[in-house]
N, C-alpha and C positions, 0 to 999 in steps of 0.2 A: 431637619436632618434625617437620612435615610438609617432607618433599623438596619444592624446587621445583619447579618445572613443567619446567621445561626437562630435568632428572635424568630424569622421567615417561614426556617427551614424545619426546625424541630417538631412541628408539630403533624406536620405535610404526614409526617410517615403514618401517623392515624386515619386521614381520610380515605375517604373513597372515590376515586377516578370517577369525574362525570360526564367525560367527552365518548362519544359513539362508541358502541363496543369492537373491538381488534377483530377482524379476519382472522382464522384459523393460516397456519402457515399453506400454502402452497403447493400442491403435488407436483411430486417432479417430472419431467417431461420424461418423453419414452426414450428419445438421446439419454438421458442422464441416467437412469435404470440403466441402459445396457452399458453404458461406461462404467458406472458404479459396480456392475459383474465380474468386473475383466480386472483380472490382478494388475497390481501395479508393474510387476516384472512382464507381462504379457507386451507389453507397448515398447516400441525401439524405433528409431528413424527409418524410413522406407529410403536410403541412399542418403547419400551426403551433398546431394545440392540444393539450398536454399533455390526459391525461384522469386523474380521479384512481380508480384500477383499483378500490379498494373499501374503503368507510366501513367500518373498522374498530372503528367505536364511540362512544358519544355520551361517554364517560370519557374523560380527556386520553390519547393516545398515542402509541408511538412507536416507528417502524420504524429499524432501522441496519444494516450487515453485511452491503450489499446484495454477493453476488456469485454470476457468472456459472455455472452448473450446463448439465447437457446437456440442451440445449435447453428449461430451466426460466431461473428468475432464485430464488435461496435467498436469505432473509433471516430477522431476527429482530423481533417485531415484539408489542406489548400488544395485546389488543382492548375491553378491561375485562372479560370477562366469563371468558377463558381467564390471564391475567396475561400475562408475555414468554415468547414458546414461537417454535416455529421455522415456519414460512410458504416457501409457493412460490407463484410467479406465469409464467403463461405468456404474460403481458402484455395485449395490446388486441385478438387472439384466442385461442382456446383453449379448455383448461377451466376458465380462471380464475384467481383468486386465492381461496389456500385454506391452510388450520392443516396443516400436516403430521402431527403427532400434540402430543396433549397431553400433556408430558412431564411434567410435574407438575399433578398433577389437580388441576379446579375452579378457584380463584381465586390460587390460590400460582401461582407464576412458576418457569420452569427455566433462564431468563435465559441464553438459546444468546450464546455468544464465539466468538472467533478462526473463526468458519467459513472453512473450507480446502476447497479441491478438489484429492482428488486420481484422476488418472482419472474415473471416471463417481460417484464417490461422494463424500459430503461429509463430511468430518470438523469436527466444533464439540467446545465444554468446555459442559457442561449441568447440573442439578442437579437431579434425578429426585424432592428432598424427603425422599428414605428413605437411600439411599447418601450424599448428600451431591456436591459437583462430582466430577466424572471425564469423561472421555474418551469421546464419541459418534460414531455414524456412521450415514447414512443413503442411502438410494438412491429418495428421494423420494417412499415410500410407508410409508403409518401400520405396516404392518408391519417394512419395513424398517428401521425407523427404532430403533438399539439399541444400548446399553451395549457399549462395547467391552471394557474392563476397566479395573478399578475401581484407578486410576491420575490423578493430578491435575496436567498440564503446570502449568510456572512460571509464575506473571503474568505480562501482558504489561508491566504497570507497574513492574514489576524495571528495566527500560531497554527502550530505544528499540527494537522492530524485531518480525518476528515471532515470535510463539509456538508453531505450527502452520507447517513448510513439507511442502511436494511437493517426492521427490526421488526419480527412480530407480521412479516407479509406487508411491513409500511414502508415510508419513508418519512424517515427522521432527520431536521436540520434546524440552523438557527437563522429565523426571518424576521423582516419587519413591513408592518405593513407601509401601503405608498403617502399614507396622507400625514405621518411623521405621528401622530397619536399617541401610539404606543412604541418601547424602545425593540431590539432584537429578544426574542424570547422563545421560546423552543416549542417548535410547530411539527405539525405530519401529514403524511399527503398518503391516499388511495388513488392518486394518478387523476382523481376527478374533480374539478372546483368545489363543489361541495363537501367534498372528504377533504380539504384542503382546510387547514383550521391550529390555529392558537394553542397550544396544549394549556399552557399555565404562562399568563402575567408574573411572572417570579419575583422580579420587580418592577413594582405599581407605577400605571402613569408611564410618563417616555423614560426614565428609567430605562438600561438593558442591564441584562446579565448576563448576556453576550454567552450564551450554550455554544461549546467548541470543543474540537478535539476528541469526537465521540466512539467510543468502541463496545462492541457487546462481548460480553463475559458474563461465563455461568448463568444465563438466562438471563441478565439485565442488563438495561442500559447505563453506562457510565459514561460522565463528560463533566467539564470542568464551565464552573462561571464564577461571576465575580458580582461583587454588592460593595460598592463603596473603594475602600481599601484592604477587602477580603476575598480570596481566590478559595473559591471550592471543590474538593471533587468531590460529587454525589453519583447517586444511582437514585434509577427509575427502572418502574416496568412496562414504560410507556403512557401512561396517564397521568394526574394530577399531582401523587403523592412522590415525595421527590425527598432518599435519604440524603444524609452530608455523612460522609465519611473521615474528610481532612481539613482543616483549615492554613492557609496561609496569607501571609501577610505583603502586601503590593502597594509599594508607594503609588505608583504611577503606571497607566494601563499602558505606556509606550514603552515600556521596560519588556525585557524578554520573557518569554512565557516562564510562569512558575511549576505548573503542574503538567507534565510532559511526556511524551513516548511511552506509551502504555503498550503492555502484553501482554497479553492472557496466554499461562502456563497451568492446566489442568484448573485446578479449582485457586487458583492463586493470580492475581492482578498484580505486576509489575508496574512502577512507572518512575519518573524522575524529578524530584522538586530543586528549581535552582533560587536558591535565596539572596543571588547576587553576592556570595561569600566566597568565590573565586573557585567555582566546580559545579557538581551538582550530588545530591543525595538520593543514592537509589532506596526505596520504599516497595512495600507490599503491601497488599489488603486481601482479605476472605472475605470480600462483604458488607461488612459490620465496621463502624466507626472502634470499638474495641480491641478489634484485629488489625486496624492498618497499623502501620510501626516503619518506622527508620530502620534501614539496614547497615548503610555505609557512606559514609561520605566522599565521592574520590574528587581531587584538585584537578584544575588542570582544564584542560579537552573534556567534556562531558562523555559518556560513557554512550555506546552508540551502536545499531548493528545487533541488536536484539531478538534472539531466536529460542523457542523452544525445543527441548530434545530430552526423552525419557522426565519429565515432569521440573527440569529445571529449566532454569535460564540462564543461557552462555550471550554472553556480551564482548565486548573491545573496552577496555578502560585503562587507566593509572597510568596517564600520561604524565601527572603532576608528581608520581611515586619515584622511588629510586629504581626501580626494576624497568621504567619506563612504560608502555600502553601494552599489552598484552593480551590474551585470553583468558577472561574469567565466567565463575560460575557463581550461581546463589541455586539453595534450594530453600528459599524465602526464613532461613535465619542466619542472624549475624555470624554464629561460627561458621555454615554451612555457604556464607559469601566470600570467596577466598580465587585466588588466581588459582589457573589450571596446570600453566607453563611459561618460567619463561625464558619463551621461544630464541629470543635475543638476548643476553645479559648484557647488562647496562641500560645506562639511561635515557638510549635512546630508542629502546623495544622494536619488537618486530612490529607492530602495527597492524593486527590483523581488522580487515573489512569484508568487506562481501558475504558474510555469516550464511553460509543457506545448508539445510537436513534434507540428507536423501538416504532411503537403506538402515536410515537407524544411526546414521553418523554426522558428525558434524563438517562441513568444509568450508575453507576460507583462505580467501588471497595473505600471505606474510613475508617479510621480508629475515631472514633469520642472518644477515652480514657477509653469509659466505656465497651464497644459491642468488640472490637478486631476489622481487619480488615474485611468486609462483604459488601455486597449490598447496594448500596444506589437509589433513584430515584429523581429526579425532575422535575417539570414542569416549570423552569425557576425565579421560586420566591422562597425569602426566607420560605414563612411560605410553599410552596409544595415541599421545598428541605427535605427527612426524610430519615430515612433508611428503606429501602425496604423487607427486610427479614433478619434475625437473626439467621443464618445458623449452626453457632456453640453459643449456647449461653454461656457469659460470656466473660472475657476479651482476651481469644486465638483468635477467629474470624477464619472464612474459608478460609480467603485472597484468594479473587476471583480472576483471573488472565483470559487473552485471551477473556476476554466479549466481544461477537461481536451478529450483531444483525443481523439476516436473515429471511426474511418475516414476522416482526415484531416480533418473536419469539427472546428469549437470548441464544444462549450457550457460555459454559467457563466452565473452572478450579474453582474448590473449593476441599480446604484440610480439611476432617473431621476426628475425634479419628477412628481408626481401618481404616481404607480405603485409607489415603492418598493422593491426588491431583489426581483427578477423575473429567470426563465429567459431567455437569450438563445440565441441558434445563428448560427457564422459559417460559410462555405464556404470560409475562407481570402482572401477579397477585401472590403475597405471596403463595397463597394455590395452584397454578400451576407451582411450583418451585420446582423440585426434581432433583434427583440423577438418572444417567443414568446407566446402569448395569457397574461393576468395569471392566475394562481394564485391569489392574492388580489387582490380586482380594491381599486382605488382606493388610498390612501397608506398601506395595509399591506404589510407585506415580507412573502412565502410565504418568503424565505432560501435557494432551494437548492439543493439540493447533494449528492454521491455519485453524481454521472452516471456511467452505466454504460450500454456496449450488451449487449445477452441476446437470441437470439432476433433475433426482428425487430423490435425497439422500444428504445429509449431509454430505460431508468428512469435516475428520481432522487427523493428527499425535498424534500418543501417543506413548511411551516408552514400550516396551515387553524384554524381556531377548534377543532378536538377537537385538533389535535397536530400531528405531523410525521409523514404519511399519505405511502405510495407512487403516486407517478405514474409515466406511461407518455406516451412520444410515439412512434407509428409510423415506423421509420426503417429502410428498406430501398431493394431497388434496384426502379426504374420498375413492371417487371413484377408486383411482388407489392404492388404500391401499389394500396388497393381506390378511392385518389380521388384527384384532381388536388392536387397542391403549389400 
C-alpha cells in the first residue's frame, strides 16, 4: 500500500536540493529596458486599423498560442501547405511574419502546445512525426529550433492551469520518462538534454503524482499533486524539498480537479477547492501550511474570472446565492470576503466575466436587466461599481467579450447592429471608447480575441473567410508612431 503524502512530504522541507544548481535569473533584453522606461500612459494605438500581417493560405486556418517572445511575437499557426507548425511575427514592421521551422515535414502537422517563455527562449510540446510528442525549444531561428529530449510533459487537459511554467531562468513541468519506469513526476529543463532531468520521484517506482496546475508566488513554486486518494497543494523552490500546504480528499482521479485556479494577490495565494459538495471553496495561503484557511464556500457555478487590484481579489461568484452571481471581493479573510454590488437584484445576477485592471480600476462585461450586456467599471466600492459605457443602448447590449488590459489601455469584442462582434480599444474613459476599423466588414463577426502587446503592436485572432488569421495594430508611444492617431 502506498504511504500517504503527508508520511512523503513532511520531512522534504528539511533536506537539501541535490539536483544541479539554478541559473541566476536572466538579463533582460535591451527591447525590454527601454519598454520597461516608457510610462504606461505614454503607449496609444498609432490609428485604428488592425492589419492582417499575412494570408496564411486559401485552406481554412488557424493561429493560437499567441505569446510575447524577445522582441518577436511566437505562435502556432496551419498555412495549408506546411500543416500546424510554429510561426513568428515581428508585427507591422520588421522582417515579417514567417514558419520558424517545419517541424514535421510537408503536409503533416507538429501541432506546437503549451508555448512557454522562458528567458530569451521558447519552450512548446511538438510532434516531429518520427519521435512522436516530447519537449521543444527554440530561440527563433530554423536552426535553433530542437528536440530537447525526448520526454512528454502531462496534458494540459488533466485539470486546469499550466503545463510548462518559468521558474528560476528554467523550465518546470510534469513528465515521464519513454520506457514507462517511473510515473509523471516533476522535472526541469535548461533547454539542453543534459539539463533536462527528474527533479524528485515523489512517488516511488511508476507511481505518479502527476505535478499540475503550476504557478509562482512570492518566490516559490506551487502546484498540486496527488498520492493515492490525497490531492496536494505544496510549494517548492525548485529542488528537492517539496512543502504541503493543504490536504484533500479524492476518491477518484477522473473526478474534477480539487485544488484549482490559483492567484497570486501580493503576498497572498488564492485558489479554489471543490469537494464535489455542489460549489467550490475559496481559500488562501501565505506560504506556510498554518496560514492556508478556508474563506467561503459559494454554491452553484464555481466562482471564476479572478483578478488582482490594490492587493485584493475581485471574482464573479454566488450563482447558488439569493443575490444571484455578482461581483465579489476577499482581502484574504472571511469578514473581508463579501460581494461588492449587486449589480442586478435578484436571483438571476448581472453575471459579470471578462474581469481585466487598467489605471487602477477594475472592468468587466455585466448585464444589469435594463442596459443588455456592456461595460462596466469599478473602483472596488459599491457606490464606484457603475457601468462604464453604454455601447449598444437599450436592453440588447454589445456583450463585451476578450477584455484584456494592455498598458493600461482595454481591448476586446463588442457586438453592435450592422458590424457584428468586432475589435474595440478603450483609454479608460467613455468618450475614449470606440470601435476599431471592422475585420469583417458588415454583419460578420471577425470574434476576437487573444489580445496581446509584443513589440510595438498589438496582436490578436480574428475570423476571415480562410480562418482565424493573425492581426496586428500599431500601438506604441507618439514617437515611434510613423502616422497620426
Amino acid at each position: 500500500m502506498m504511504k500517504p503524502l503527508g508520511a512523503l512530504l513532511l520531512p522534504l522541507g528539511l533536506l537539501v536540493g541535490c539536483a544541479p544548481s539554478m541559473a541566476d535569473e536572466a538579463e533582460p533584453s535591451s527591447e525590454s529596458l527601454e519598454v520597461a522606461a516608457l510610462s504606461r500612459r505614454e503607449w496609444a494605438p498609432c490609428g485604428f486599423t488592425p492589419r492582417r500581417l499575412r494570408n496564411l493560405g486559401s485552406a481554412r486556418v488557424y493561429a493560437y498560442d499567441l505569446v510575447h517572445g524577445d522582441g518577436v511575437l511566437f505562435f502556432a499557426a496551419s498555412d495549408g501547405v506546411h500543416g500546424t507548425e510554429l510561426w513568428m511575427s515581428s508585427g507591422t514592421e520588421g522582417a515579417g511574419t514567417v514558419m520558424v521551422r517545419d517541424i514535421a515535414r510537408g503536409l503533416e502537422s507538429s501541432g506546437p502546445t503549451e508555448l512557454t517563455m522562458v528567458g530569451d527562449r521558447l519552450f512548446f510540446v511538438a510532434d516531429d512525426d518520427v519521435r512522436g510528442r516530447a519537449l521543444w525549444t527554440s530561440d527563433g531561428t530554423e536552426a535553433g529550433t530542437v528536440l530537447v529530449k525526448r520526454v512528454l510533459p502531462i496534458d494540459a487537459s488533466f485539470g486546469e492551469g499550466q503545463t510548462l511554467v518559468a521558474y528560476k531562468n528554467r523550465l518546470y513541468f510534469s513528465s515521464v520518462v519513454p520506457d514507462g519506469t517511473d510515473g509523471y513526476e516533476l522535472w526541469t529543463s535548461d533547454g539542453t538534454e543534459a539539463g533536462t532531468y527528474r527533479v524528485k520521484d515523489i512517488a516511488p517506482g511508476q507511481a505518479s503524482s502527476f505535478p499540475r496546475r503550476f504557478i509562482v508566488h512570492d518566490g516559490s513554486l506551487f502546484f498540486v499533486i496527488s498520492m493515492g486518494d490525497e490531492n496536494w497543494l505544496v510549494r517548492s523552490d525548485g529542488g528537492t524539498s517539496i512543502i504541503p500546504m493543504l490536504k484533500v480528499h479524492d476518491g477518484t482521479l477522473t473526478e474534477d480537479a480539487l485544488i484549482f485556479r490559483m492567484k497570486s494577490v501580493g503576498r497572498k495565494l488564492f485558489f479554489l477547492v471543490d469537494l464535489n459538495d455542489g460549489g467550490a471553496h475559496l481559500y488562501v495561503t501565505e506560504g506556510t501550511a498554518s496560514s492556508t484557511r478556508n474563506l467561503r464556500f459559494f454554491p452553484g457555478r464555481v466562482p471564476h474570472d479572478l483578478v488582482a487590484l490594490h492587493g485584493k481579489l475581485y471574482f464573479s461568484a454566488g450563482s447558488g446565492l439569493p443575490e444571484g452571481e455578482e461581483l465579489w471581493v476577499s482581502d484574504g479573510t472571511t469578514e473581508g470576503t463579501r460581494r461588492v454590488k449587486d449589480v442586478r437584484p435578484g436571483a438571476v445576477g448581472s453575471e459579470p466575466t471578462a474581469l481585466a485592471v487598467a489605471g487602477g480600476r477594475l472592468y468587466f462585461a455585466a448585464d444589469d436587466g435594463a442596459h443588455g450586456r456592456e461595460l462596466w467599471m469599478s473602483d472596488g466600492t459599491a457606490s464606484g461599481t457603475r457601468l462604464f459605457k453604454d455601447i449598444v443602448p437599450g436592453a440588447q447590449g454589445a456583450a463585451p467579450a476578450s477584455v484584456t488590459a494592455l498598458q493600461d489601455w482595454l481591448f476586446f469584442s463588442a457586438t453592435t447592429p450592422g458590424r457584428g462582434a468586432e475589435p474595440w480599444v478603450s483609454d479608460g474613459t467613455a468618450s475614449g471608447t470606440r470601435a476599431l476599423d471592422e475585420v469583417a466588414p458588415g454583419p460578420a463577426s471577425s470574434s476576437p480575441r487573444d489580445f496581446i502587446r509584443s513589440g510595438w503592436d498589438v496582436f490578436f485572432t480574428a475570423e476571415q473567410s480562410t480562418g482565424r488569421e493573425l492581426h496586428a495594430l500599431p500601438f506604441r508611444p507618439d514617437a515611434r508612431c510613423t502616422k497620426k492617431r
